[in-house]
C-alpha positions, -999 to +999 in steps of 0.1 A: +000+000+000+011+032-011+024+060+018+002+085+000-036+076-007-057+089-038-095+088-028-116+091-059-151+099-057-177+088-086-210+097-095-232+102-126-220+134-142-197+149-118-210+181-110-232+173-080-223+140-056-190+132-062-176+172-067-192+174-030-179+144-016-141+157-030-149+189-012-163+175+019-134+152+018-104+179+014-123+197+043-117+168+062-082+158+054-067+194+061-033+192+070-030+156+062-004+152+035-009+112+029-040+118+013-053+132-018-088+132-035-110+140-070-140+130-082-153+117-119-181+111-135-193+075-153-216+099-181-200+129-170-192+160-200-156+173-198-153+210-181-189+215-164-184+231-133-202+217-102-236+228-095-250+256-082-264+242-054-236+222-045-211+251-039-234+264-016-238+234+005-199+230+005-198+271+013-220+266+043-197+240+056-164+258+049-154+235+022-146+246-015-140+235-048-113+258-065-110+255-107-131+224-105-143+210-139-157+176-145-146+149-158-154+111-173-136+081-157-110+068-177-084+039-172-056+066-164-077+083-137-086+047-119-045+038-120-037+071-097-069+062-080-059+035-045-092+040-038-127+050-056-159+052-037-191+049-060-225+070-050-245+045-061-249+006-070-253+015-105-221+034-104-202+006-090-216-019-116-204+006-144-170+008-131-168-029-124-179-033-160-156-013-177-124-014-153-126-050-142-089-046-134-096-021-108-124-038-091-108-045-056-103-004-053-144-001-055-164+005-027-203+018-020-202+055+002-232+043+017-216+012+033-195+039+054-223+057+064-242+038+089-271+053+075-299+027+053-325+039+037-356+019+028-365+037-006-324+047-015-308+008-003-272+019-006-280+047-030-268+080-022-299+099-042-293+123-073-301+159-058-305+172-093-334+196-096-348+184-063-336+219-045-319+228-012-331+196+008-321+175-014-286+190-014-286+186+024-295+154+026-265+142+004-240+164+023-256+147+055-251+110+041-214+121+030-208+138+065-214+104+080-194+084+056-164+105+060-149+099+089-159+061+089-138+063+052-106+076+068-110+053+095-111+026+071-081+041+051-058+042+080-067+008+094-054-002+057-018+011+061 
């Protein structure tokens, strides 16, 4: 295992879930030096920034996002990767699919977030167009994973 860990966060297009997990996460991780994190999209476009509504959620928490622009997963991106941590099962079946090589770095967010719920499963919902509540609701279920993640990763070393 590498000294220095590369957390990579996936969702469906990059500029809501995973761009907040990243920023959540780098809030987190200040002042830690062994580890690093992005995000990327499975159907993400190249360049978007991340949403509206995400910024402000990461705002409110203190965490931000400088020059982010999304981006698709790609082989390269999954080799600097030690880690990835999928939003939802349909992500991890994606990644599995296409990177088959990289399958034992895959994980599920929600498994690290002690949370379960009935209608999601392990599904951290799509906020898109849902509005601020939604928004909150993901940073709430990230929150919660968080900590349990770097707990995980330094029980790993």
């Amino acid at each position: 295992m590498p000294s220095s860990l590369h957390i990579l966060f996936v969702c469906t297009g990059n500029t809501c879930r995973s761009p907040m997990a990243e920023g959540l996460f780098r809030k987190a991780i200040e002042g830690r030096n062994d580890l690093a994190t992005s995000s990327a999209g499975v159907a993400a476009s190249k360049g978007t920034p991340a949403s509206r509504e995400t910024l402000k959620v990461l705002k409110k928490r203190g965490a931000q996002l400088d020059d982010f622009a999304s981006r698709q997963v790609t082989e390269k991106i999954l080799e600097s990767a030690t880690h990835v941590f999928a939003m939802t099962e349909g992500h991890l079946a994606a990644l599995e699919s296409r990177f088959p090589s990289h399958a034992d770095k895959f994980f599920l967010i929600r498994e690290f977030s002690g949370i379960t719920d009935k209608r999601q499963g392990l599904d951290v919902p799509d906020p898109i167009g849902m509005g601020p509540a939604a928004y909150e609701e993901v940073a709430k279920v990230l929150e919660t994973a968080i900590p349990s993640i770097i707990a995980y990763l330094d029980s790993t070393r």
